[in-house]
N, C-alpha and C positions, 0 to 999 in steps of 0.2 A: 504494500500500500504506500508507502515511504518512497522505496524506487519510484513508484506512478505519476504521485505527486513532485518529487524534486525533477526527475523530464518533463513533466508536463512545465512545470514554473522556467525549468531553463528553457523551452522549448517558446514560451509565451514571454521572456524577456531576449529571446534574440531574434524574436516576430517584431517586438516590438522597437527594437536596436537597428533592426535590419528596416523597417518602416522609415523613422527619422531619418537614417541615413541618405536614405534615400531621397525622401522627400529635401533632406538641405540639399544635396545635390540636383535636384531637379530645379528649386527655387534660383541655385546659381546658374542655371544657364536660360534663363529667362533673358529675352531681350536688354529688359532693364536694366538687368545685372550687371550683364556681359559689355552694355555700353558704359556701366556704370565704372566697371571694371578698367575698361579700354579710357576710359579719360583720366583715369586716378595714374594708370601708366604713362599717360601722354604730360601729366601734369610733373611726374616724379624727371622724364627725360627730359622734359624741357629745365625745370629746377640741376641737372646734370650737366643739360648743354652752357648753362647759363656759369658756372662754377667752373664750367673747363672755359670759356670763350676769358672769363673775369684771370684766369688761370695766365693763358695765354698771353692776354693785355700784359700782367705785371711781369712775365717773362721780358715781352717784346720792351716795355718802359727803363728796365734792369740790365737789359743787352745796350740799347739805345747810348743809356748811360755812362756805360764801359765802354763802347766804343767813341763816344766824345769825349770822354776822356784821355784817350789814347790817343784820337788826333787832334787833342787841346782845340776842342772846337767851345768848350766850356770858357770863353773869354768875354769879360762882359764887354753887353753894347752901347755903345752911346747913347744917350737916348733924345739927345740934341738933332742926329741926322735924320732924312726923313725914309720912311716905309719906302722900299721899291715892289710893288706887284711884282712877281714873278709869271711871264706867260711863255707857253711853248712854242718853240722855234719851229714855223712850218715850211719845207722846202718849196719853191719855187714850180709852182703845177707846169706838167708839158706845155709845149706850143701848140698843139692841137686842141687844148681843152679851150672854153667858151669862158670870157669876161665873167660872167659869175665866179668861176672858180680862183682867179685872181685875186679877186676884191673881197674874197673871206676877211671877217674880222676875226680877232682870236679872242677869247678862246672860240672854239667852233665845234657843234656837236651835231656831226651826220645824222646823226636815229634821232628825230623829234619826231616821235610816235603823231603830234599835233599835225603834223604837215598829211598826212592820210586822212584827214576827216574833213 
């Protein structure tokens, strides 16, 4: 009678064990979830990328450094002279291109997306 009952109880809490399991498993791949899921990852790599990009910077700011230092570009400036813009040097378009292409002003940027519409 003892045997009967001690399977029967384990028999009715691993019905019941094997139930919930299931059931949380099913709840997790609900749409909801799984979007739910899919953003909380999207949020942690971007929090990733954002730490390695900040990472990167203070590399790049720390090289920078060391290297003005090397070529004693670290000399202070006047601050009496005035700003010179710096603009790129553009070579001399062929002879066969058309007056427009001459009379660019600089700076000059070919892809303005505006000139298509």
């Amino acid at each position: 009678m003892f045997r009967r009952t001690f399977w029967f109880t384990a028999g009715a809490a691993a019905g019941v064990w094997a139930t919930a399991k299931v059931n949380r498993k099913i709840k997790q791949l609900t749409p909801e979830s799984l979007a739910a899921q899919a953003a909380d990852k999207a949020v942690v790599a971007g929090h990733r990328l954002k730490d390695f990009a900040l990472d990167v910077r203070e590399g790049m700011v720390r090289r920078e450094a060391e290297l003005g230092e090397a070529l004693g570009l670290e000399a202070p400036v006047d601050p009496d002279l005035p700003v010179q813009p710096h603009f790129a040097v553009e070579a001399a378009p062929p002879a066969g291109r058309g007056a427009r292409a001459r009379n660019r002003k600089l700076p000059y940027n070919p892809y303005n997306r505006n000139e298509d519409h």
